[in-house]
mmCIF file of the protein (N, C-alpha, C, O) and its ligand, coordinates in Angstrom:
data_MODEL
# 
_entry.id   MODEL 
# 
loop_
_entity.id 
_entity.type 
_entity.pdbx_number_of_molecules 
1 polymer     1 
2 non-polymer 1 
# 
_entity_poly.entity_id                      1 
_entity_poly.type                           'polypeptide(L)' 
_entity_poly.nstd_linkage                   no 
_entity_poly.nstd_monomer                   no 
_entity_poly.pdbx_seq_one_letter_code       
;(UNK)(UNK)(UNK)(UNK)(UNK)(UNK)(UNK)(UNK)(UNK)(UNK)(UNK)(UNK)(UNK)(UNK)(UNK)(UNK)
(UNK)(UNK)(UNK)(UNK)(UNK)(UNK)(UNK)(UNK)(UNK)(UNK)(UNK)(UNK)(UNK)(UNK)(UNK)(UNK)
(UNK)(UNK)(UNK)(UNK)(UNK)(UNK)(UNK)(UNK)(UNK)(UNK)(UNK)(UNK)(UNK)(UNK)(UNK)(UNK)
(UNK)(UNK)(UNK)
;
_entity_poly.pdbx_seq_one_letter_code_can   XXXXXXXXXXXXXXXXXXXXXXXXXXXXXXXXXXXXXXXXXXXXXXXXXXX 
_entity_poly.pdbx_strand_id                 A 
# 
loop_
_entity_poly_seq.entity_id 
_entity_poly_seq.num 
_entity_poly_seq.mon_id 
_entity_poly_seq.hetero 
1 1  UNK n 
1 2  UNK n 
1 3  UNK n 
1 4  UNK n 
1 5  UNK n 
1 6  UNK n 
1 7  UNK n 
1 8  UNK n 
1 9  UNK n 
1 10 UNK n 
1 11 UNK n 
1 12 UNK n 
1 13 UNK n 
1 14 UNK n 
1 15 UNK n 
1 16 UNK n 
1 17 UNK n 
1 18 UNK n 
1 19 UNK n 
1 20 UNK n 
1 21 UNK n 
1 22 UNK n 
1 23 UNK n 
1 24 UNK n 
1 25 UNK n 
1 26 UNK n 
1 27 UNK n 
1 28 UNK n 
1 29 UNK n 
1 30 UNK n 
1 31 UNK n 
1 32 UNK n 
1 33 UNK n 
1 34 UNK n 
1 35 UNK n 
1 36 UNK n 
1 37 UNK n 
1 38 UNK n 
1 39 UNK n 
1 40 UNK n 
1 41 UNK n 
1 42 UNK n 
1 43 UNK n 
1 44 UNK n 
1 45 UNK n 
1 46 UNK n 
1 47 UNK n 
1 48 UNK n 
1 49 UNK n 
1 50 UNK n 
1 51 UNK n 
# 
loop_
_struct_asym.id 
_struct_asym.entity_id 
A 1 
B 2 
# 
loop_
_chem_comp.id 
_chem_comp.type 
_chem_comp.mon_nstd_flag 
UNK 'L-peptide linking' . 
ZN  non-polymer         . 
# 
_pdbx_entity_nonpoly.entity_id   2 
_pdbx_entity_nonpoly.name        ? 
_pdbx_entity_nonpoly.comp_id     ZN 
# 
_pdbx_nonpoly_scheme.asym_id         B 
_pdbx_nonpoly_scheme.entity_id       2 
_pdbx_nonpoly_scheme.mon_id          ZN 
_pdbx_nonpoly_scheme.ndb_seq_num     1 
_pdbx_nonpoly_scheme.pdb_seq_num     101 
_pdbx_nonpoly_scheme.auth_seq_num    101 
_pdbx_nonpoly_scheme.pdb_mon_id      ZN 
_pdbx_nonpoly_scheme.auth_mon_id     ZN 
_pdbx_nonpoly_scheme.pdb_strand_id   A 
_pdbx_nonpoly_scheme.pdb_ins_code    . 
# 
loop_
_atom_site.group_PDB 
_atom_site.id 
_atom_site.type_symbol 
_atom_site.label_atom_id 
_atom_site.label_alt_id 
_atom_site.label_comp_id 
_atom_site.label_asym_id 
_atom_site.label_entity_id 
_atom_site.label_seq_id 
_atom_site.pdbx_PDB_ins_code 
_atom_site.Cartn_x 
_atom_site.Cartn_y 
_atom_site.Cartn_z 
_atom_site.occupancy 
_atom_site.B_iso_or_equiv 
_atom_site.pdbx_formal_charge 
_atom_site.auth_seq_id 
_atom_site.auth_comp_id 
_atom_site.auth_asym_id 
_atom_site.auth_atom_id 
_atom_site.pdbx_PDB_model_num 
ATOM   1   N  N  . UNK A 1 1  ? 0.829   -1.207 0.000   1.00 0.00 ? 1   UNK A N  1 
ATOM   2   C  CA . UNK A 1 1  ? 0.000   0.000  0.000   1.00 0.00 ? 1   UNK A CA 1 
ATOM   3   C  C  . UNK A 1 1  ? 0.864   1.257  0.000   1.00 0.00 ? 1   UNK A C  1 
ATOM   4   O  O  . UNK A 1 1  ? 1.585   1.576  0.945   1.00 0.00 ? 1   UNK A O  1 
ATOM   5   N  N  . UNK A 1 2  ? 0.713   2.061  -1.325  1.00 0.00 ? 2   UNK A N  1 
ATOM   6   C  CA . UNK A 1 2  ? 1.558   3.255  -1.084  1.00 0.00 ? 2   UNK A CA 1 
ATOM   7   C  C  . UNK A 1 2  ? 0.417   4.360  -0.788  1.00 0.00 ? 2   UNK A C  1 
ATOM   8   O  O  . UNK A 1 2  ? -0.142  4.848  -1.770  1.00 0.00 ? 2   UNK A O  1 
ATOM   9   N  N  . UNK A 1 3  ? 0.114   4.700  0.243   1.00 0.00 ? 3   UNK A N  1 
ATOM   10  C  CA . UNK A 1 3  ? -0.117  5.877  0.636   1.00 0.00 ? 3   UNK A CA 1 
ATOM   11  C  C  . UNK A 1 3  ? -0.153  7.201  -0.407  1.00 0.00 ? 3   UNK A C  1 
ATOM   12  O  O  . UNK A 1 3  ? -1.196  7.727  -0.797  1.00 0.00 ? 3   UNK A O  1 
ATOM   13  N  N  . UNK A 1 4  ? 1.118   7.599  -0.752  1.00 0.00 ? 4   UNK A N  1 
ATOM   14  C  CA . UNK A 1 4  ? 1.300   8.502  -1.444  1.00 0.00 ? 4   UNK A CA 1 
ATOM   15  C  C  . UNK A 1 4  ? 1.244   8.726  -2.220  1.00 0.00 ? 4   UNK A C  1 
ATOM   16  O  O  . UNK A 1 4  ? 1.394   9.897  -2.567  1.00 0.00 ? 4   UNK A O  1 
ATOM   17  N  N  . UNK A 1 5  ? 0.973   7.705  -3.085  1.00 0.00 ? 5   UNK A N  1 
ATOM   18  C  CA . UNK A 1 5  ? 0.541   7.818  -4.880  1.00 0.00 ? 5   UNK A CA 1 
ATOM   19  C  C  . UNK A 1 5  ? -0.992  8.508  -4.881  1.00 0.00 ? 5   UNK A C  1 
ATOM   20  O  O  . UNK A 1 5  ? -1.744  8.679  -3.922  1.00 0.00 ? 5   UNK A O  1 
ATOM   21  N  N  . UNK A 1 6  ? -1.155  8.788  -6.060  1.00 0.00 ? 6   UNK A N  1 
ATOM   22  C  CA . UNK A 1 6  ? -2.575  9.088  -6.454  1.00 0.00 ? 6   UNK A CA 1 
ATOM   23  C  C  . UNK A 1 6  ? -3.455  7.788  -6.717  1.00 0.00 ? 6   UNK A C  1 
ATOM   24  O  O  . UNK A 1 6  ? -3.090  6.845  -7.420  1.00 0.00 ? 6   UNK A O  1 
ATOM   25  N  N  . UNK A 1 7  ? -4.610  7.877  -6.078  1.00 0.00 ? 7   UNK A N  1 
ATOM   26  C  CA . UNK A 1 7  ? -5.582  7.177  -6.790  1.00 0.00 ? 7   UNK A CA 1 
ATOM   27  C  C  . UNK A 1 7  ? -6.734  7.640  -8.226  1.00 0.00 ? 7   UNK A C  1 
ATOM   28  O  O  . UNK A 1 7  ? -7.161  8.727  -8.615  1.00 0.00 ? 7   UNK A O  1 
ATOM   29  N  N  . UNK A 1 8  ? -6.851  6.779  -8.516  1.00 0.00 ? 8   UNK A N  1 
ATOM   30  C  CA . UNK A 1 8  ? -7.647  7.002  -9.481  1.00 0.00 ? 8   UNK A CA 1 
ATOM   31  C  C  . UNK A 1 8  ? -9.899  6.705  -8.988  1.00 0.00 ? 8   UNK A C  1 
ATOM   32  O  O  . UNK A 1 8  ? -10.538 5.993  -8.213  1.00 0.00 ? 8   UNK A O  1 
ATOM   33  N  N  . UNK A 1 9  ? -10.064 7.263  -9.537  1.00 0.00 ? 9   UNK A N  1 
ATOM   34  C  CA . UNK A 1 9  ? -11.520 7.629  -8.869  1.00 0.00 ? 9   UNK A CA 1 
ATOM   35  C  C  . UNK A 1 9  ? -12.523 7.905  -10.357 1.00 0.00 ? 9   UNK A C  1 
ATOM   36  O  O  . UNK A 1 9  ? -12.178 8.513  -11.370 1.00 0.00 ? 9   UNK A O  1 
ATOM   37  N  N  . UNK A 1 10 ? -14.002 7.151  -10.037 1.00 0.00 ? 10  UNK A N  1 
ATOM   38  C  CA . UNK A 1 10 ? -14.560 7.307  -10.894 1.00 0.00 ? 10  UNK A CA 1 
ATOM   39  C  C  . UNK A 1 10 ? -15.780 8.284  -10.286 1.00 0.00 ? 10  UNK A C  1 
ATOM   40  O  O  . UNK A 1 10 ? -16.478 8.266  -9.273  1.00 0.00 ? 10  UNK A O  1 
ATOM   41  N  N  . UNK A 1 11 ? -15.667 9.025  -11.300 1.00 0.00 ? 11  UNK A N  1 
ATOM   42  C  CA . UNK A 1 11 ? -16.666 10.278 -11.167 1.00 0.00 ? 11  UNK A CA 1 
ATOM   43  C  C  . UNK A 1 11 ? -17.988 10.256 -12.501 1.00 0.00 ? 11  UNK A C  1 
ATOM   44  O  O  . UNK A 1 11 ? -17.754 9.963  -13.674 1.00 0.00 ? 11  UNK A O  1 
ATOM   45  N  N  . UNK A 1 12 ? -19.029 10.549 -12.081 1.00 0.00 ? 12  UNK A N  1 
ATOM   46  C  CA . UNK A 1 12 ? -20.040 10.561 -12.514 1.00 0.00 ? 12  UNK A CA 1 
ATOM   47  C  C  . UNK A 1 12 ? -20.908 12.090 -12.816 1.00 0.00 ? 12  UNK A C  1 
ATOM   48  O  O  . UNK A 1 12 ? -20.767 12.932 -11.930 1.00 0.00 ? 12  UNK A O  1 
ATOM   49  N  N  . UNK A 1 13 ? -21.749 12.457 -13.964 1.00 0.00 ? 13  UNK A N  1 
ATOM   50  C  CA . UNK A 1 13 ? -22.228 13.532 -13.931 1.00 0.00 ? 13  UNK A CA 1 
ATOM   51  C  C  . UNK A 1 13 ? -23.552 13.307 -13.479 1.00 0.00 ? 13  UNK A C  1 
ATOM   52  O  O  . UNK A 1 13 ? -24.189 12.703 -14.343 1.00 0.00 ? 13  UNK A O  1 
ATOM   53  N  N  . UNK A 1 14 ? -24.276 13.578 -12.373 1.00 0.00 ? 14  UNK A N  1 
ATOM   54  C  CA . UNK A 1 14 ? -25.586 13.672 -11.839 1.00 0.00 ? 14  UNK A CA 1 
ATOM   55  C  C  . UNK A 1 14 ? -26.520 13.969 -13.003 1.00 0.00 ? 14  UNK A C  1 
ATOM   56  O  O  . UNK A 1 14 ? -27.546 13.293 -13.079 1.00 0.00 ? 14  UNK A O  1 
ATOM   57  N  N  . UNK A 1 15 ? -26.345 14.660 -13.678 1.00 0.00 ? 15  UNK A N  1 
ATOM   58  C  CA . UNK A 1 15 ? -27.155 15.204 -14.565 1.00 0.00 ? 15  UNK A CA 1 
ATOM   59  C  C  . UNK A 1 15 ? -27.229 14.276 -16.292 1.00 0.00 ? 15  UNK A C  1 
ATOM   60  O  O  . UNK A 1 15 ? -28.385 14.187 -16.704 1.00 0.00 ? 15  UNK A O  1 
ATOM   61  N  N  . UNK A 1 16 ? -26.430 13.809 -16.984 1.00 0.00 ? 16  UNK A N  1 
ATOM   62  C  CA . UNK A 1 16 ? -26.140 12.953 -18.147 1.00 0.00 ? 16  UNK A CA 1 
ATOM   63  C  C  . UNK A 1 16 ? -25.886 11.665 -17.598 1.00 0.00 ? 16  UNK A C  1 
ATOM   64  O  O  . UNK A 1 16 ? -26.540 10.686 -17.960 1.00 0.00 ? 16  UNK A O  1 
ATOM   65  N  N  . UNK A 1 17 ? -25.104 11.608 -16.866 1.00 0.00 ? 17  UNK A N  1 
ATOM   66  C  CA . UNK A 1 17 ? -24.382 10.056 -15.929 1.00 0.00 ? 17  UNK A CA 1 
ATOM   67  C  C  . UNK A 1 17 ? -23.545 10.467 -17.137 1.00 0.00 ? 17  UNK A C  1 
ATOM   68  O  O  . UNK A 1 17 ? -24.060 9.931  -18.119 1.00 0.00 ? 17  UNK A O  1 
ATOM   69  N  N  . UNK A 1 18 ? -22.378 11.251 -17.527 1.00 0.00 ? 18  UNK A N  1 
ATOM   70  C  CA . UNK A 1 18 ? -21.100 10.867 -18.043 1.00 0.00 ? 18  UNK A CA 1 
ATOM   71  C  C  . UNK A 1 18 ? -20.447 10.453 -17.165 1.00 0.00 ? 18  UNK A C  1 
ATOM   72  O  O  . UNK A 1 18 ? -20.652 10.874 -16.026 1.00 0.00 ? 18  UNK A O  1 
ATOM   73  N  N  . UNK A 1 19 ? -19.432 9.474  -17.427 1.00 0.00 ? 19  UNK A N  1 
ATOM   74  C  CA . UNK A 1 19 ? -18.450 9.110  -16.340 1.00 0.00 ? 19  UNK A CA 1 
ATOM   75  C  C  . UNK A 1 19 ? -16.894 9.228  -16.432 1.00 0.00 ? 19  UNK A C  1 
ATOM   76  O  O  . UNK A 1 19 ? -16.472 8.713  -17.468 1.00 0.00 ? 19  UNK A O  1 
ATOM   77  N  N  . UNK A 1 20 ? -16.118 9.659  -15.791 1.00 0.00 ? 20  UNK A N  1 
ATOM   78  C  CA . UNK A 1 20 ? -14.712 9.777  -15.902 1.00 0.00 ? 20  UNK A CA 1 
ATOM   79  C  C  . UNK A 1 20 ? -14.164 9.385  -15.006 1.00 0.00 ? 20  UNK A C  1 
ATOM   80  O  O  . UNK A 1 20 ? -14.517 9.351  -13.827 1.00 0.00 ? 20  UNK A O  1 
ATOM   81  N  N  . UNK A 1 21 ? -12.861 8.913  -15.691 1.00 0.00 ? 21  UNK A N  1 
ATOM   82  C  CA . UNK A 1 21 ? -11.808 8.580  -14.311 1.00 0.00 ? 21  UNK A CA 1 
ATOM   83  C  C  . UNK A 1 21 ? -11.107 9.464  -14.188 1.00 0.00 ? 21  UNK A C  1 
ATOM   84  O  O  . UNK A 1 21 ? -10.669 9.961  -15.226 1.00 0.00 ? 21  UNK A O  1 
ATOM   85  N  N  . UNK A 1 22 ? -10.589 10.196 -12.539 1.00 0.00 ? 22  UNK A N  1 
ATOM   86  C  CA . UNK A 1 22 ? -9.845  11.106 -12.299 1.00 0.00 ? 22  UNK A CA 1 
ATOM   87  C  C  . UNK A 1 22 ? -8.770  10.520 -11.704 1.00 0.00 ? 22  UNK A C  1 
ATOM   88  O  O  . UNK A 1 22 ? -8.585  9.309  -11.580 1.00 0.00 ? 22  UNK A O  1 
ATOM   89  N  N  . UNK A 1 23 ? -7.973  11.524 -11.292 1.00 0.00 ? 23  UNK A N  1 
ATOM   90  C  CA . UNK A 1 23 ? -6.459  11.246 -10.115 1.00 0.00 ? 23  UNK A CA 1 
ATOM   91  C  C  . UNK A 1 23 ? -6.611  11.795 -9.041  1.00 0.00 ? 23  UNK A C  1 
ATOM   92  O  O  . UNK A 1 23 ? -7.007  12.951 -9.185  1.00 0.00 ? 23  UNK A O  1 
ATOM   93  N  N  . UNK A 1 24 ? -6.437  11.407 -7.730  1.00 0.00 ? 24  UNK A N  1 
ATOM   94  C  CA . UNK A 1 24 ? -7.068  12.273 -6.453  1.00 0.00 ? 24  UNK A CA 1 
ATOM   95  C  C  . UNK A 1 24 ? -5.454  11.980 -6.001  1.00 0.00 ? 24  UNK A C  1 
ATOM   96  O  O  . UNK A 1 24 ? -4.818  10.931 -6.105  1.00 0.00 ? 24  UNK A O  1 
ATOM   97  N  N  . UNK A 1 25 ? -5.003  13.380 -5.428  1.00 0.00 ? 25  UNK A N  1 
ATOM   98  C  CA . UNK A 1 25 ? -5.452  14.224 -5.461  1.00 0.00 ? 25  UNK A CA 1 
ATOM   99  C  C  . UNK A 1 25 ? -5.108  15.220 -6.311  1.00 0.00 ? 25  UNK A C  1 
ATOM   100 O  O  . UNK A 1 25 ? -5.487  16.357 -6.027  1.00 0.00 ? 25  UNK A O  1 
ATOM   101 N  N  . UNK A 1 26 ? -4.303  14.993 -7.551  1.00 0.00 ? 26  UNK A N  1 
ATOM   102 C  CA . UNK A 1 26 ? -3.828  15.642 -8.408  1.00 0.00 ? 26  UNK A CA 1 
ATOM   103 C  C  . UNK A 1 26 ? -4.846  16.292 -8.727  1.00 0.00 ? 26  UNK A C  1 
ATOM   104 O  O  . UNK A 1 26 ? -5.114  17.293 -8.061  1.00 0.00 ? 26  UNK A O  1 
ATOM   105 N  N  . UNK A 1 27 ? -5.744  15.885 -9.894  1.00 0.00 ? 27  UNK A N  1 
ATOM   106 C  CA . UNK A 1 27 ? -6.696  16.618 -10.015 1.00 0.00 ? 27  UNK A CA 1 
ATOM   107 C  C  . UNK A 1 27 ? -8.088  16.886 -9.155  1.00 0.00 ? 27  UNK A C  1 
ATOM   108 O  O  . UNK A 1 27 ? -8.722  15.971 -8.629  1.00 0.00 ? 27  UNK A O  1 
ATOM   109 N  N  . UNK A 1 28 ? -8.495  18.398 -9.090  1.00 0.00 ? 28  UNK A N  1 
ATOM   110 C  CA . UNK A 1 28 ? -9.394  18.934 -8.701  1.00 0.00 ? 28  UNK A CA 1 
ATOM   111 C  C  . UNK A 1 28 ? -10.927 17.993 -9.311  1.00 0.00 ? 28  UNK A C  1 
ATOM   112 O  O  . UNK A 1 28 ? -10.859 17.267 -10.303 1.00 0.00 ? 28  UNK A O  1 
ATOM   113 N  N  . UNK A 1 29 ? -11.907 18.139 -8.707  1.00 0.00 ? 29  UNK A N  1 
ATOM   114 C  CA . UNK A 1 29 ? -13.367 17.518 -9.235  1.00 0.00 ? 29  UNK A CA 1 
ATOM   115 C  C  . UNK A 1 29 ? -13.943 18.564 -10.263 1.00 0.00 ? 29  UNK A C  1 
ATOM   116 O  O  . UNK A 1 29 ? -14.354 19.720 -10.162 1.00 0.00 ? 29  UNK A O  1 
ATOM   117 N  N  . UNK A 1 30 ? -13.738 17.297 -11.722 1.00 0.00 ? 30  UNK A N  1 
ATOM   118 C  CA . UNK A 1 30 ? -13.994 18.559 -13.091 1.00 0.00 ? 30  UNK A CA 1 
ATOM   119 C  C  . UNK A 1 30 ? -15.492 18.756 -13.011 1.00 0.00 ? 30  UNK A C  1 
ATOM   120 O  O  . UNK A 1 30 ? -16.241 18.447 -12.084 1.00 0.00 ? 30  UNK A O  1 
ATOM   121 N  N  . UNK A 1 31 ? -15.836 19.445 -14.392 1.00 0.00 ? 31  UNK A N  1 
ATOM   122 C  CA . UNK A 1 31 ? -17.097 19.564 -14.713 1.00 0.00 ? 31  UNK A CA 1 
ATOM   123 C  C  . UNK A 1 31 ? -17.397 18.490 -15.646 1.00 0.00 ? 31  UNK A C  1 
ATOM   124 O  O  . UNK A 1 31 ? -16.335 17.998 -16.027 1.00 0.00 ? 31  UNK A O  1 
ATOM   125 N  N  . UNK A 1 32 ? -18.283 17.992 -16.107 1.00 0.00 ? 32  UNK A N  1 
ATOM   126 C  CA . UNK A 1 32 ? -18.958 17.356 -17.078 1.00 0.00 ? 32  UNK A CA 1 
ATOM   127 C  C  . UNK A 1 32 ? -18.862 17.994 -17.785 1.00 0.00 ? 32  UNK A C  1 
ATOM   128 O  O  . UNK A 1 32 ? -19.322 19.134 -17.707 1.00 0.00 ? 32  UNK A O  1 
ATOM   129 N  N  . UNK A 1 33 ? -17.936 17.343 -19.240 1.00 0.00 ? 33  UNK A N  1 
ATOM   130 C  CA . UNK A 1 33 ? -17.502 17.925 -20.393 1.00 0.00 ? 33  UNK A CA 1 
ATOM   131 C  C  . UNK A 1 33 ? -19.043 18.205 -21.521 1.00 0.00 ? 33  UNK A C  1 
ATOM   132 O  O  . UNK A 1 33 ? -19.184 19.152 -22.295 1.00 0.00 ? 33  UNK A O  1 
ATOM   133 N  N  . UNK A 1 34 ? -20.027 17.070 -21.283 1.00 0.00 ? 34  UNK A N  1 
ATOM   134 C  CA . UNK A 1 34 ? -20.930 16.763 -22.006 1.00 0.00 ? 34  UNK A CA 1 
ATOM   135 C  C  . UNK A 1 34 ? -22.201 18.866 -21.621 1.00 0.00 ? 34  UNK A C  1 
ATOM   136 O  O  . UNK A 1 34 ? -22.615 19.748 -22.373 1.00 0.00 ? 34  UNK A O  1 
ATOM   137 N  N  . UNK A 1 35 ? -22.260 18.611 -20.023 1.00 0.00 ? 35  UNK A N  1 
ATOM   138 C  CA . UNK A 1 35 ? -23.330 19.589 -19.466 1.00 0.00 ? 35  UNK A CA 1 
ATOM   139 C  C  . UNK A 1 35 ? -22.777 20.389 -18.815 1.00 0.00 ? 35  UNK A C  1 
ATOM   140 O  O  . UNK A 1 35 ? -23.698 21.047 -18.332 1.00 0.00 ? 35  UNK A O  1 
ATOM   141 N  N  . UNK A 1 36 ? -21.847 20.793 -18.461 1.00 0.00 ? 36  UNK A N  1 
ATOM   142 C  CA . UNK A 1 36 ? -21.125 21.312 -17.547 1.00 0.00 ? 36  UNK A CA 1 
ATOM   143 C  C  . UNK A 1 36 ? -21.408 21.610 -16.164 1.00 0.00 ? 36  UNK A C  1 
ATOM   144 O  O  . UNK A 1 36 ? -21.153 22.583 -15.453 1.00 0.00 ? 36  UNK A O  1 
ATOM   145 N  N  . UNK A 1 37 ? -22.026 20.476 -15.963 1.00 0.00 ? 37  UNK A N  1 
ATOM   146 C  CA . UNK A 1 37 ? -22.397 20.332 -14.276 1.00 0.00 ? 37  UNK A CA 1 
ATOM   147 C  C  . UNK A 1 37 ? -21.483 19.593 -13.772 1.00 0.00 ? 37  UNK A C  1 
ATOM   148 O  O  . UNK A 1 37 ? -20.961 18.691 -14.428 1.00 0.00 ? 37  UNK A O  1 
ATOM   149 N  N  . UNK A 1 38 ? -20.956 20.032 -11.770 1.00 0.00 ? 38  UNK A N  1 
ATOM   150 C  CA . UNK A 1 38 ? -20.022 19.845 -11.828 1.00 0.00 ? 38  UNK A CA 1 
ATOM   151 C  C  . UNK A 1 38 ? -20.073 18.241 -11.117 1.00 0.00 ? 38  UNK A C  1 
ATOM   152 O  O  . UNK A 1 38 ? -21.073 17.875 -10.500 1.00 0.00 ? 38  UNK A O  1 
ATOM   153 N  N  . UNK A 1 39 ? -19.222 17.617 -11.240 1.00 0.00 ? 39  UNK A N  1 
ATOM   154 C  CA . UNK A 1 39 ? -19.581 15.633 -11.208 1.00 0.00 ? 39  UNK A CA 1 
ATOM   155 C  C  . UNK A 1 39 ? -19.137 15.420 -10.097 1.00 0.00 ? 39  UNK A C  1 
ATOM   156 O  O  . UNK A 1 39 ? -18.255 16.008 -9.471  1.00 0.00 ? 39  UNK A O  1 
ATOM   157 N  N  . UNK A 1 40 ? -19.952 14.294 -9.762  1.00 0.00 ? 40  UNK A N  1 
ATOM   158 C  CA . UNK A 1 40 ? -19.776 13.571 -8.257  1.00 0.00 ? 40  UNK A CA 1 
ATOM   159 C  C  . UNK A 1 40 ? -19.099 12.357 -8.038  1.00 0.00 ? 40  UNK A C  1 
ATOM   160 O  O  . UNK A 1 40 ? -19.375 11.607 -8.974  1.00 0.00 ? 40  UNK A O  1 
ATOM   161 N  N  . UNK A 1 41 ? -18.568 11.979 -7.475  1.00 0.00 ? 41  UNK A N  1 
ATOM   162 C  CA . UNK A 1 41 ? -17.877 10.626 -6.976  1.00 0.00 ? 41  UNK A CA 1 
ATOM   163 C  C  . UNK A 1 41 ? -18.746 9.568  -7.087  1.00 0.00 ? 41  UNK A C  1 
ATOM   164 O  O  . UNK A 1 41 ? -19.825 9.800  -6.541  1.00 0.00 ? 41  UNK A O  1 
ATOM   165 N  N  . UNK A 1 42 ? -18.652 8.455  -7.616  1.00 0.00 ? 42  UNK A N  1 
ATOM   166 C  CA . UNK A 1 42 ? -19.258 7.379  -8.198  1.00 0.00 ? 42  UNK A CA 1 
ATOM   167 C  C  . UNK A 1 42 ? -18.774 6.056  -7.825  1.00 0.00 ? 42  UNK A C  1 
ATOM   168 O  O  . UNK A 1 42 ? -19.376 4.986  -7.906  1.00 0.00 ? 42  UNK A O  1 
ATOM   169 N  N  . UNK A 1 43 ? -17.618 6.285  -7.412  1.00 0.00 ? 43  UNK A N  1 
ATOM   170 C  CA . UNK A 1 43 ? -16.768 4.547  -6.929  1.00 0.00 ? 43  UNK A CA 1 
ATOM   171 C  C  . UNK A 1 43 ? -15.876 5.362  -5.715  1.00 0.00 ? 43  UNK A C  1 
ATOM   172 O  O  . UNK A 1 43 ? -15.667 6.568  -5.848  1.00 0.00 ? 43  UNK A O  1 
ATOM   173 N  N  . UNK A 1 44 ? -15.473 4.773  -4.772  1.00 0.00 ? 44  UNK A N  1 
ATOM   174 C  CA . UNK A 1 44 ? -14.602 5.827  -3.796  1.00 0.00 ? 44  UNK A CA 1 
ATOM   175 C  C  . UNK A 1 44 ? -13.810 4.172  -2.745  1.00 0.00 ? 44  UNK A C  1 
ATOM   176 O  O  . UNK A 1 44 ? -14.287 3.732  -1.699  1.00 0.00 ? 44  UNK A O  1 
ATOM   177 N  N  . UNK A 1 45 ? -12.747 3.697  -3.373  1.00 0.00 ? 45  UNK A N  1 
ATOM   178 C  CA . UNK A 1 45 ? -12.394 2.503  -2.363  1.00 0.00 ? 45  UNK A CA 1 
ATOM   179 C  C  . UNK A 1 45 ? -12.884 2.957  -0.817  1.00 0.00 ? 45  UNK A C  1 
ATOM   180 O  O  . UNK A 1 45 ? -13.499 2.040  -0.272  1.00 0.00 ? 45  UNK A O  1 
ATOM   181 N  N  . UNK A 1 46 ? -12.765 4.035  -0.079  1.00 0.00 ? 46  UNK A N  1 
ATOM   182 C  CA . UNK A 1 46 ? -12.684 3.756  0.928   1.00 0.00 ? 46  UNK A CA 1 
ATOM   183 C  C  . UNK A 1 46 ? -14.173 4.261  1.931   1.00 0.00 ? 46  UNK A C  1 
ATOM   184 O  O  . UNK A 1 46 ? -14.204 4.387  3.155   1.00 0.00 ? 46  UNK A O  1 
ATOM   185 N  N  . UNK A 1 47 ? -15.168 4.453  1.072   1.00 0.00 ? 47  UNK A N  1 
ATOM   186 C  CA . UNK A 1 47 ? -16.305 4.645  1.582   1.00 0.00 ? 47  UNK A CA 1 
ATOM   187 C  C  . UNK A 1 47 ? -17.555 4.029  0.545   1.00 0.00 ? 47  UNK A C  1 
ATOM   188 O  O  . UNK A 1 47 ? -17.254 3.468  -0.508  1.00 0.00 ? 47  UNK A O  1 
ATOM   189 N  N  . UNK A 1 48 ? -18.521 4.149  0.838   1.00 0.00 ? 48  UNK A N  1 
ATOM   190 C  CA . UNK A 1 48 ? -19.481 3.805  1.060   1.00 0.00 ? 48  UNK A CA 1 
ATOM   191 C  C  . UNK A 1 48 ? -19.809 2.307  1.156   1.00 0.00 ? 48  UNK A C  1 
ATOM   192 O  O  . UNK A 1 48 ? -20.382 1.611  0.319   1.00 0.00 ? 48  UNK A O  1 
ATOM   193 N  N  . UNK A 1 49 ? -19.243 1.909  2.550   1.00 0.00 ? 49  UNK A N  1 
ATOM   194 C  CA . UNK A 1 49 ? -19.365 0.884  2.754   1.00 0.00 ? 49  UNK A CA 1 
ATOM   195 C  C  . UNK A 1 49 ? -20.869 0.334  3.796   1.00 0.00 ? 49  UNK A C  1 
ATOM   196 O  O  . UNK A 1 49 ? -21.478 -0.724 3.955   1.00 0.00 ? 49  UNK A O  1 
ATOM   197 N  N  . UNK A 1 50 ? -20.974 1.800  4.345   1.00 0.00 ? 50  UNK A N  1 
ATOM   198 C  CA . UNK A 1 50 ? -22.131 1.505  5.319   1.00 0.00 ? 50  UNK A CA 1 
ATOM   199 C  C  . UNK A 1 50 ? -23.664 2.165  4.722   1.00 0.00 ? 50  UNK A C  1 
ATOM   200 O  O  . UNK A 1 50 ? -24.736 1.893  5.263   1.00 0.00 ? 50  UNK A O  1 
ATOM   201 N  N  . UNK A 1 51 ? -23.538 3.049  3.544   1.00 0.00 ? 51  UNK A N  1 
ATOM   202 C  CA . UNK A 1 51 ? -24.447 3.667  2.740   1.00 0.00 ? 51  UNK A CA 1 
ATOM   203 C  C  . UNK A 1 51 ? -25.929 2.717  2.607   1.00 0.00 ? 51  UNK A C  1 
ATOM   204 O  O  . UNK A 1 51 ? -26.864 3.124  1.918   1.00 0.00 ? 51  UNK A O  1 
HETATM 205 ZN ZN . ZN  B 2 .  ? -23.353 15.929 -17.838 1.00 0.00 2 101 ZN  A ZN 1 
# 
């Protein structure tokens, strides 16, 4: 487990459901290229386990 690397994270647009993969924490949470609403976290390893 490296700690310090970036993960990669799938993000979702609430509004179209486009989906992208990001780098946390390199990159900031984009907009939806499609609507430009701004996208939510969709896969997250270390939560929503109790949701
Ligand atoms: Zn969208």
């Amino acid at each position: 487990m490296q700690r310090d690397k970036t993960e990669p994270i799938q993000v979702q647009c609430p509004k179209c459901r486009y989906t992208m993969i990001i780098y946390i924490p390199l990159e900031a949470m984009p907009r939806c290229p499609e609507c430009n609403t701004s996208m939510v976290i969709k896969e997250l390893l270390d939560e929503g386990k109790s949701t």
